[in-house]
Short mmCIF file of the C-alpha atoms (twelve columns), coordinates in Angstrom:
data_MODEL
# 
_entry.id   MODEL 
# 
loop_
_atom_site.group_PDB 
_atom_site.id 
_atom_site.type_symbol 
_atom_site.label_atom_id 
_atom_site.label_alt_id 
_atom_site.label_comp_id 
_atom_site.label_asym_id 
_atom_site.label_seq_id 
_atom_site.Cartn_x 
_atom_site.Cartn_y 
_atom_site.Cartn_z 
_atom_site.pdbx_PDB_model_num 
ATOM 1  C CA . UNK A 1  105.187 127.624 58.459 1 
ATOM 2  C CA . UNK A 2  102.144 125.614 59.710 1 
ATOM 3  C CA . UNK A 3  102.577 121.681 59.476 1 
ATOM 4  C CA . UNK A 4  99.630  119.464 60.154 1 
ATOM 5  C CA . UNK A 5  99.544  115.934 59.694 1 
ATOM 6  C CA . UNK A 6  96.801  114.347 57.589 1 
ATOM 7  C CA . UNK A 7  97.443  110.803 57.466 1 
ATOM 8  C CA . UNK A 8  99.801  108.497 58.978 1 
ATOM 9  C CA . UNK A 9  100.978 105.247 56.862 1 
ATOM 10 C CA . UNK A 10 103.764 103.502 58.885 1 
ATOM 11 C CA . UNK A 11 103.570 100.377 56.315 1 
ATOM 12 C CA . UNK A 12 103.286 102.097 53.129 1 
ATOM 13 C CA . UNK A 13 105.878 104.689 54.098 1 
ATOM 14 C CA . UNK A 14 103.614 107.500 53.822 1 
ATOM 15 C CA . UNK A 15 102.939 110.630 55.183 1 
ATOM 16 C CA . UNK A 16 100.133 113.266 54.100 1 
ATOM 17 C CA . UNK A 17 100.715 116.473 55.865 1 
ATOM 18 C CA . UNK A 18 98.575  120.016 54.980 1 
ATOM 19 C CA . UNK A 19 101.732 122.419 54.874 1 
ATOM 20 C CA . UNK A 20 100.606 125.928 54.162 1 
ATOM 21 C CA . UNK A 21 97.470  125.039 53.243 1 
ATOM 22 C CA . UNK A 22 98.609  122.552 50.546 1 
ATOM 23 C CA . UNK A 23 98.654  118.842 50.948 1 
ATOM 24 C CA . UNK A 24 101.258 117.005 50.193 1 
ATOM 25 C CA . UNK A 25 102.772 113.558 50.512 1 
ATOM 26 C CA . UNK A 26 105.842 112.929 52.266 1 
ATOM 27 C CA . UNK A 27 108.262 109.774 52.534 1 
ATOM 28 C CA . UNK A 28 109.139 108.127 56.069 1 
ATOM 29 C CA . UNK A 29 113.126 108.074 55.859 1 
ATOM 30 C CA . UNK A 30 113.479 106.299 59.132 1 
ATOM 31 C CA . UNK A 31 111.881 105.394 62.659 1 
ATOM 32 C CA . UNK A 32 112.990 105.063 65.669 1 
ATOM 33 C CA . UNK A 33 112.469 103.934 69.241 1 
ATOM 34 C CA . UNK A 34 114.183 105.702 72.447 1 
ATOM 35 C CA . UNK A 35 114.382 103.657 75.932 1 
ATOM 36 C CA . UNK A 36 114.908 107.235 77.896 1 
ATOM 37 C CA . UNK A 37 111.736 108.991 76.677 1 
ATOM 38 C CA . UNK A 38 109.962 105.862 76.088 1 
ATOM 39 C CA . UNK A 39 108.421 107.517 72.487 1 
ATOM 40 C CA . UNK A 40 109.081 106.476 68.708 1 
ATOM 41 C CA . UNK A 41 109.679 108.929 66.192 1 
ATOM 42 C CA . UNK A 42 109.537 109.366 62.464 1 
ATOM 43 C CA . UNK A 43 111.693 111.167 59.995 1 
ATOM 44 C CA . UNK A 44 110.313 111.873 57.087 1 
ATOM 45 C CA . UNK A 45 110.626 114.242 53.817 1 
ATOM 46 C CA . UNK A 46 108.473 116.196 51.797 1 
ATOM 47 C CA . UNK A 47 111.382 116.243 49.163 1 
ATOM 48 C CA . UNK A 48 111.970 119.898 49.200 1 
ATOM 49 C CA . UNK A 49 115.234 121.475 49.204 1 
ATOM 50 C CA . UNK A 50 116.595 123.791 51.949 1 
ATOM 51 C CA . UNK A 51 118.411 126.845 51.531 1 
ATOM 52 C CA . UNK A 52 121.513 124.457 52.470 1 
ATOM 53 C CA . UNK A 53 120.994 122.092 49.412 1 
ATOM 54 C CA . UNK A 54 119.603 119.316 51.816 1 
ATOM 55 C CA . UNK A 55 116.556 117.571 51.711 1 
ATOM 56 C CA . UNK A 56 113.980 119.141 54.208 1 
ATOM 57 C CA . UNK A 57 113.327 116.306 57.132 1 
ATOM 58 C CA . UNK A 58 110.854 116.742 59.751 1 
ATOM 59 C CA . UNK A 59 110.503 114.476 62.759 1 
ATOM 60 C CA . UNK A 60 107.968 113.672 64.870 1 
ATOM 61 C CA . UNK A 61 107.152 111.484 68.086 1 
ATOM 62 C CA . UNK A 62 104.262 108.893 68.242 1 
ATOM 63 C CA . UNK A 63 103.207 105.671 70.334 1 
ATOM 64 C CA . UNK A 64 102.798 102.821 67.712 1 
ATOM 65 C CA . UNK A 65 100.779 101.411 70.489 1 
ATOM 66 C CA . UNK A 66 98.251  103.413 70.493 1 
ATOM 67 C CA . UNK A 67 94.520  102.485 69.059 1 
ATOM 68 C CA . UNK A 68 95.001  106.027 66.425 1 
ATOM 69 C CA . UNK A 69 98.634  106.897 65.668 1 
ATOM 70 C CA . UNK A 70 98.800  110.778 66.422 1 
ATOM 71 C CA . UNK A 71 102.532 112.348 65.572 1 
ATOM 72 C CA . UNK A 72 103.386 115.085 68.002 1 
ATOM 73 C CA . UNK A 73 105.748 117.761 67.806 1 
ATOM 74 C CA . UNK A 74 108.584 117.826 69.866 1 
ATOM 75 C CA . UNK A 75 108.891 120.542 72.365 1 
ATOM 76 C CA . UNK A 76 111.573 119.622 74.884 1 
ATOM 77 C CA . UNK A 77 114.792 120.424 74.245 1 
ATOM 78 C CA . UNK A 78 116.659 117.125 75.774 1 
ATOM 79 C CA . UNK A 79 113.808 115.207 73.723 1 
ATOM 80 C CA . UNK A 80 115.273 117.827 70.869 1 
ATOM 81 C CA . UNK A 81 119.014 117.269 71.133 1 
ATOM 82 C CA . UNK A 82 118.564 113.586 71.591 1 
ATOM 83 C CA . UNK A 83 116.762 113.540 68.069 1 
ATOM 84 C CA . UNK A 84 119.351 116.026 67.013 1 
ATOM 85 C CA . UNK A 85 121.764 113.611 68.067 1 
ATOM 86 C CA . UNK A 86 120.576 110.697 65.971 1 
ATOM 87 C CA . UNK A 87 120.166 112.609 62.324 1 
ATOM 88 C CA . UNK A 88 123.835 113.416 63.198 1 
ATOM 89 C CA . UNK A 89 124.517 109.747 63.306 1 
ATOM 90 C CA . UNK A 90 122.651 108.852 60.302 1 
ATOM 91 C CA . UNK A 91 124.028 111.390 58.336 1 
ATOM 92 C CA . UNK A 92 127.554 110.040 59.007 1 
ATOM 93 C CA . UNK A 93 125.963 106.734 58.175 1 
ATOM 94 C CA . UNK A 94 124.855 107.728 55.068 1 
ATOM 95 C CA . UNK A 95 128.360 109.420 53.782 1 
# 
């Protein structure tokens, strides 16, 4: 599956992404901010379903800083298993 993302919305809590050739519009669940890699991130849905019954979530890193918010994918696995690490947490949060 090919992701791309369209168009960034931080305020309005939007995401447009192109996802196998189709665009569609996701919802940011939650953001973000780790000290150790010095990157925010964004969790967001496109509301599809997984094979597990659970909402699909993709995150991705960015630098609200920056003069053109670009979301990146994340490659390293620390990066990885610290993001890992906080759906964990905010799963637990939410039950």
């Amino acid at each position: 599956m090919d992701i791309e993302i369209k168009d960034f919305d931080l305020d309005g809590e939007k995401i447009t992404m192109i996802k196998d050739g189709r665009e569609i519009e996701c919802n940011i669940l939650f953001t973000f901010d780790s000290d150790d890699t010095m990157k925010s991130y964004v969790g967001f849905t496109d509301n599809t379903t997984a094979s597990n019954g659970r909402k699909n979530i993709y995150v991705q890193s960015f630098n609200p800083s920056a003069p053109i918010i670009k979301l990146e994918n994340i490659t390293d696995e620390k990066e990885l298993e610290m993001v890992n690490d906080v759906l964990i947490q905010i799963d637990e949060k939410s039950n």
